[in-house]
C-alpha positions in Angstrom: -54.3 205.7 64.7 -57.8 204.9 64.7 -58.7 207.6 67.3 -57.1 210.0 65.0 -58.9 209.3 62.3 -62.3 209.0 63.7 -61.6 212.3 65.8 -60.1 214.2 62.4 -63.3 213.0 60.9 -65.7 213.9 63.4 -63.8 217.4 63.6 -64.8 218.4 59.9 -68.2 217.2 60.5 -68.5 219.8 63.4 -67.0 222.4 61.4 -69.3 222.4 58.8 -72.4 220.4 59.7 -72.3 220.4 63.3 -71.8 223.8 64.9 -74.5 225.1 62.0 -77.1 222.3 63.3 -75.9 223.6 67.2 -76.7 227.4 66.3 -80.2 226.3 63.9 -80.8 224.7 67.2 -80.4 227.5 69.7 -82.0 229.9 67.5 -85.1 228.0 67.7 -84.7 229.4 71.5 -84.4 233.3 70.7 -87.9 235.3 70.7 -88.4 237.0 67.2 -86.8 241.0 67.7 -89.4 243.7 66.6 -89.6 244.5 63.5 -88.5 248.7 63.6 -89.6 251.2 60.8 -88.3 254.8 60.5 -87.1 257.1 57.1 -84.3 256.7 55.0 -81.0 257.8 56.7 -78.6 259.6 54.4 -76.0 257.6 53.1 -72.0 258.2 51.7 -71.7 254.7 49.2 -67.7 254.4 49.2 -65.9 252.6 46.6 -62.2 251.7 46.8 -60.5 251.5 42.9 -57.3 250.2 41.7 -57.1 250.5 38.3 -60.4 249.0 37.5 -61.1 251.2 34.4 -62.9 248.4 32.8 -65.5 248.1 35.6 -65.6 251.6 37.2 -68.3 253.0 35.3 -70.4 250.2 35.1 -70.6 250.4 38.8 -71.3 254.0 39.1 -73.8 253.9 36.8 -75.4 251.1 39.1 -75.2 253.0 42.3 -76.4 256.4 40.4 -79.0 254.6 39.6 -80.3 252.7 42.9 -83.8 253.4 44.3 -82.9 255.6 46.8 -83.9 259.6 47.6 -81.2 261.6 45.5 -80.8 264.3 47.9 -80.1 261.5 50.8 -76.9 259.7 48.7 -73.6 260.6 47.9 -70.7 258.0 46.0 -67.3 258.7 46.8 -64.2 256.8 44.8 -60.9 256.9 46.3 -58.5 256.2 43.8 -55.2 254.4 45.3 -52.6 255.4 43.1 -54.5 254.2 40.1 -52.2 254.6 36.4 -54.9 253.8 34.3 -58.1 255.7 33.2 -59.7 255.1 36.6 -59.6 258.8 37.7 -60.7 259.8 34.3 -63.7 258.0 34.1 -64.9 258.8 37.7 -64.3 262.4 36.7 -66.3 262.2 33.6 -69.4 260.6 34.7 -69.3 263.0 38.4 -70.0 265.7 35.5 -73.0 264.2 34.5 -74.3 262.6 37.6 -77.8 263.6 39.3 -76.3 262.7 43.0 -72.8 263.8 44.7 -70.0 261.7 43.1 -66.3 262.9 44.2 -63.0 261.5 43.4 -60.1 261.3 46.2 -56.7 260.0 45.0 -54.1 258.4 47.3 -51.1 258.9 46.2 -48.4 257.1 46.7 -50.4 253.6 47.2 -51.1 252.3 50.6 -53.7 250.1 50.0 -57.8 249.9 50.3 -57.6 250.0 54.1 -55.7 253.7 54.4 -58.0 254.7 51.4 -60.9 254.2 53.1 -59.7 255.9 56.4 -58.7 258.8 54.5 -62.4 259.1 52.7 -64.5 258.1 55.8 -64.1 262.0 57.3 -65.1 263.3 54.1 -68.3 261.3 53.8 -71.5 263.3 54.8 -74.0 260.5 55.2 -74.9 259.0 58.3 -74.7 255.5 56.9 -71.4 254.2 55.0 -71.5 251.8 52.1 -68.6 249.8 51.4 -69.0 248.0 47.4 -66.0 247.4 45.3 -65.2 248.6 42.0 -66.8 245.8 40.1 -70.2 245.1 42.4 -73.5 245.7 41.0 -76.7 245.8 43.5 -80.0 245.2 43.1 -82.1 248.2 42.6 -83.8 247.6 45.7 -80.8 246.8 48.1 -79.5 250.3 49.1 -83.2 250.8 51.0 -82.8 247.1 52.4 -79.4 248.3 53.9 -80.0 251.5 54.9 -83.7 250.7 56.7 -82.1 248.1 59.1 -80.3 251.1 60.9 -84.0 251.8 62.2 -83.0 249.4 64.7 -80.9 251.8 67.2 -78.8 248.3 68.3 -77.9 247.6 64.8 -74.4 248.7 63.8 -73.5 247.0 60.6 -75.2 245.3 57.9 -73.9 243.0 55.2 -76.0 241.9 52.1 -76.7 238.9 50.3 -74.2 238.4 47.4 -74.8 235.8 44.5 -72.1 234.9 41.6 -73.0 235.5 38.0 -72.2 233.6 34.4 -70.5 236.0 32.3 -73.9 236.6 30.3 -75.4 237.6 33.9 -77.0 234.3 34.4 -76.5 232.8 38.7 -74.1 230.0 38.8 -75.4 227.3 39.6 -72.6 225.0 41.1 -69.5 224.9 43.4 -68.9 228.5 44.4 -72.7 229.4 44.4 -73.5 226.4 46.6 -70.7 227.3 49.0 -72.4 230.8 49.2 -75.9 229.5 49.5 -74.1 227.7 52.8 -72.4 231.0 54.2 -75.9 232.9 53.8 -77.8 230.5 55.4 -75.2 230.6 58.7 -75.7 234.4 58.3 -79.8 234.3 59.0 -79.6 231.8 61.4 -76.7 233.9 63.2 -78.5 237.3 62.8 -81.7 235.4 64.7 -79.1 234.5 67.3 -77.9 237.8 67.4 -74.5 238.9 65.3 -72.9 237.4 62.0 -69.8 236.3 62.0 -68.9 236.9 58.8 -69.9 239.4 56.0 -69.7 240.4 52.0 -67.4 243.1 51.4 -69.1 244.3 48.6 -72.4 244.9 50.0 -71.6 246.1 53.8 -73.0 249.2 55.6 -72.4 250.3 59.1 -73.2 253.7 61.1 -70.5 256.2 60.3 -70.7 257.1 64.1 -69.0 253.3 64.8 -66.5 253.3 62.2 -62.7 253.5 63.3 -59.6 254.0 61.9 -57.5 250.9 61.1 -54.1 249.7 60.5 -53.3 249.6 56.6 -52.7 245.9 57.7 -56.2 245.3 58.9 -59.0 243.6 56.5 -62.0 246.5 57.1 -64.7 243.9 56.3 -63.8 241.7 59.0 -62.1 243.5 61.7 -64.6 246.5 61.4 -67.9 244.5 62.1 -65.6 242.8 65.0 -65.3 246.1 66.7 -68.7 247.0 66.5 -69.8 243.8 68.4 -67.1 244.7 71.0 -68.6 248.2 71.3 -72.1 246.0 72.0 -74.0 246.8 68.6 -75.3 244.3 66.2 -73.4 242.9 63.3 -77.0 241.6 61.1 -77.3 239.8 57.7 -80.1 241.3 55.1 -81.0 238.7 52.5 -82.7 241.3 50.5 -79.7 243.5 50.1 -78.4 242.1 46.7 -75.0 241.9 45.2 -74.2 240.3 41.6 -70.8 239.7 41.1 -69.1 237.7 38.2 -67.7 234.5 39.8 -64.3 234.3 38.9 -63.5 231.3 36.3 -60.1 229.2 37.2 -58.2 228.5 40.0 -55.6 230.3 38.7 -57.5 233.6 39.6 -59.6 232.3 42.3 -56.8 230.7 44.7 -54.6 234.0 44.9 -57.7 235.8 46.1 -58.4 233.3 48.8 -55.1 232.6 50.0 -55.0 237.2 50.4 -58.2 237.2 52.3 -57.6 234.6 54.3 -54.3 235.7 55.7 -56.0 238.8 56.1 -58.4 237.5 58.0 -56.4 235.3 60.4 -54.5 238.9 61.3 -57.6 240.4 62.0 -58.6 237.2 64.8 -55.6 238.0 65.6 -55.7 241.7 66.4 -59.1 241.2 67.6 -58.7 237.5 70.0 -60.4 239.4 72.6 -63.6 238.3 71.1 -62.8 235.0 71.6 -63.4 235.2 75.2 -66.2 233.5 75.9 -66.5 234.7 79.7 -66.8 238.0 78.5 -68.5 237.7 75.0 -70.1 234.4 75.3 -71.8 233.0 72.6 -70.4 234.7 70.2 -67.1 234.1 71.2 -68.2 230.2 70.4 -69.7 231.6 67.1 -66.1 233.2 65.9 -64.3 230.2 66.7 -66.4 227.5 65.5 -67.3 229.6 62.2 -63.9 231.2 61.4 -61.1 230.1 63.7 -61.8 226.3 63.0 -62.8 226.7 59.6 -59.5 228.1 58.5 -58.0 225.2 60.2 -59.8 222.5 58.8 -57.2 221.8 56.1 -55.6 220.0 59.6 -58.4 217.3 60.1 -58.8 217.1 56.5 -55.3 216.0 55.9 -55.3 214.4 59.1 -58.1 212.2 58.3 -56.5 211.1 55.1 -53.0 210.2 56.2 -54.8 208.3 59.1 -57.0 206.3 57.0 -53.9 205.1 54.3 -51.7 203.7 57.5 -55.0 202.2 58.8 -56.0 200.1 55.2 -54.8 196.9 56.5 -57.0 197.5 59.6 -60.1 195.9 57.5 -62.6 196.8 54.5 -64.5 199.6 56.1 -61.3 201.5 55.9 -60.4 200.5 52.6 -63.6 201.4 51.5 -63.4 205.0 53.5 -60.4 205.7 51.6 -61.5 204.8 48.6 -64.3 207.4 49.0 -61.6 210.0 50.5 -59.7 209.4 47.0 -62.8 209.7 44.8 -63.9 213.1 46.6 -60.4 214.2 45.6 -60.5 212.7 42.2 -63.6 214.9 41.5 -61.7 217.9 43.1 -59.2 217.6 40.3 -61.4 217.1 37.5 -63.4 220.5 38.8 -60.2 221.8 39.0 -59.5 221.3 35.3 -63.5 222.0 34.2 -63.9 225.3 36.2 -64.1 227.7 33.2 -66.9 225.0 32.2 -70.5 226.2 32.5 -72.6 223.9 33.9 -69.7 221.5 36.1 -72.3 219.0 37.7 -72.7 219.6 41.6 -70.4 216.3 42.9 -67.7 217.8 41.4 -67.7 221.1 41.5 -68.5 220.8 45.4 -65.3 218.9 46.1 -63.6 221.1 43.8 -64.1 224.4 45.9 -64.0 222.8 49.1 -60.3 221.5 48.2 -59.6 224.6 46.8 -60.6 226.4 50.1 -58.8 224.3 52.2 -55.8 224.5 50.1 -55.6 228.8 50.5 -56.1 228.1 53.8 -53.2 226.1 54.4 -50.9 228.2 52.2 -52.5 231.1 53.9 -51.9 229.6 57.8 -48.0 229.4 56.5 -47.9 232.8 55.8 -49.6 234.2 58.5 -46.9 231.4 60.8 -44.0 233.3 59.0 -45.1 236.8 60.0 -46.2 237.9 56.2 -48.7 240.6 55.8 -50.4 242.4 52.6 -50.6 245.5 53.3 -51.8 246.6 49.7 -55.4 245.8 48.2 -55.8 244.9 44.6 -58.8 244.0 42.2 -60.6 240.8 42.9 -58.5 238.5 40.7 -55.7 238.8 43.0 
């Protein structure tokens, strides 16, 4: 019992301290890449909309307005079967706009996936954007994007996305922190050579790469996979901005974990060939320490706590671990009840989303063990 404890323990260190320290390290080995410089490529921004009438036109007005050459952008909405005032309002502020902006509806529903498979022939740019209906970038961040395609090996490019207060403000606590983590994984991976993992709000890749996926498949995961298996860069670009309003409870924020995740683990699972390590080496080590354990660390986690209550007559220092194991969950619960709070403190709105996390994963892992898929996207709140 005590080896299962100490060897739970020691695997959620590794997941999310020690493989980061392992990569920091071997990063520290890789020879800076040339910095390239070329012009602005054209670019097709593509938004996927399900009834998101209260946020469409918001975000239009955002990309309309980016810092970018007019006569090198175009925004494209495909509508999935929307039954609000979606279309509407896309069609309404196309009339008025200074670049391109063209509706597509899907009808019947099938889902963001098909939507965007539809579009992608349609788009003229040589660049394609993917933002949801409720992302708002940074003036600067379509330039950011777009000029890291002057690298010929880059194929995809993900920004940097930060979580707002209602009034605009960053959060400060819990989800941001968690984010501040992911980004700093994503420079220390691009320095290595690929991401693992990437915003899909703020993604571009060359339209030349992109290909056509099941209306199961999560496109901002299982598209940058395939262009690494075609041998092109998947890179992170921390000046590419996205602010997006972090969402407030559990009640809205679970759901949305628990879809992506089982949409992820379908996509390692439709693309385990990465995980070969004789034949995509380190970054076959890089998807499974980063994503394959990490969605299975709800096992050492509960491990490590059903290990350490059988083992409390074993001596102090496990009372005492336990007692720290209950605390950490203690302020988990608390952050669970304070989320809508502004200002939760850090020690418990840390152990609050990592629970959280955990928790989707678990209820995700079930799903994905009883054959379930989502086949249809819907609006971040899940």
């Amino acid at each position: 019992m005590k080896l299962l404890l100490w060897a739970s323990i020691a695997l959620v260190l590794y997941i999310y301290i020690g493989y980061p320290l392992i990569i920091a390290a071997l990063s520290h080995l890789r020879r800076p890449r040339a910095v390239q410089s070329g012009g602005l490529p054209a670019v097709t921004i593509l938004i996927a909309a399900f009834n998101e009438e209260k946020d469409i036109e918001a975000t239009l007005q955002n990309k309309i307005a980016l810092d970018y050459p007019r006569d090198r952008l175009e925004i494209i909405v495909v509508s999935d079967g929307s039954t609000d005032a979606t279309d509407a309002i896309v069609e309404r502020v196309a009339a008025g706009a200074e670049v391109t902006v063209t509706l597509f509806r899907q009808e019947p529903r099938q889902g963001k996936t098909a939507g965007l498979n539809s579009v992608v022939p349609h788009a003229s740019g040589d660049i394609i954007v993917f933002s949801d209906a409720n992302s708002m970038y940074a003036a600067d961040a379509l330039r950011w994007l777009a000029g890291s395609f002057a690298d010929p090996g880059v194929g995809y490019v993900t920004g940097k996305m930060v979580y707002t207060n209602p009034d605009g403000s960053l959060v400060g606590d819990g989800c941001s922190s968690y984010m501040k983590y992911e980004n700093w994984l994503r420079g220390i991976e691009t320095r290595l050579g690929s991401v693992v993992g990437v915003d899909g709000g703020i993604d571009a890749m060359r339209k030349s790469l992109y290909e056509p996926l099941g209306a199961d498949q999560l496109p901002d995961f299982v598209q940058p996979l395939k262009v690494i298996g075609k041998g092109s860069r998947v890179i992170y670009e921390p000046r590419a901005l996205l602010m997006e309003e972090a969402l407030s409870d559990s009640g809205r924020e679970y759901p949305m974990r628990v879809r992506v995740t089982l949409r992820a683990l379908w996509a390692l699972h439709d693309m385990r060939a990465l995980l070969n390590p004789f034949r995509y080496g380190l970054f076959a080590f890089q998807l499974f320490s980063h994503k394959l354990l990490r969605y299975l660390a709800f096992v050492p986690v509960i491990l490590a706590l059903v290990a350490n209550a059988l083992l409390l007559g074993a001596g102090t220092p496990y009372v005492a671990l336990f007692c720290v194991q209950v605390l950490f969950y203690l302020l988990a619960l608390r952050g669970m009840f304070t989320a809508a709070r502004p200002g939760n403190p850090f020690y418990v709105s840390l152990p609050y989303y990592f629970t959280l996390l955990n928790l989707a994963c678990m209820h995700a892992v079930w799903r994905y063990l009883k054959g379930e898929k989502q086949l249809l996207w819907t609006p971040r709140a899940g």
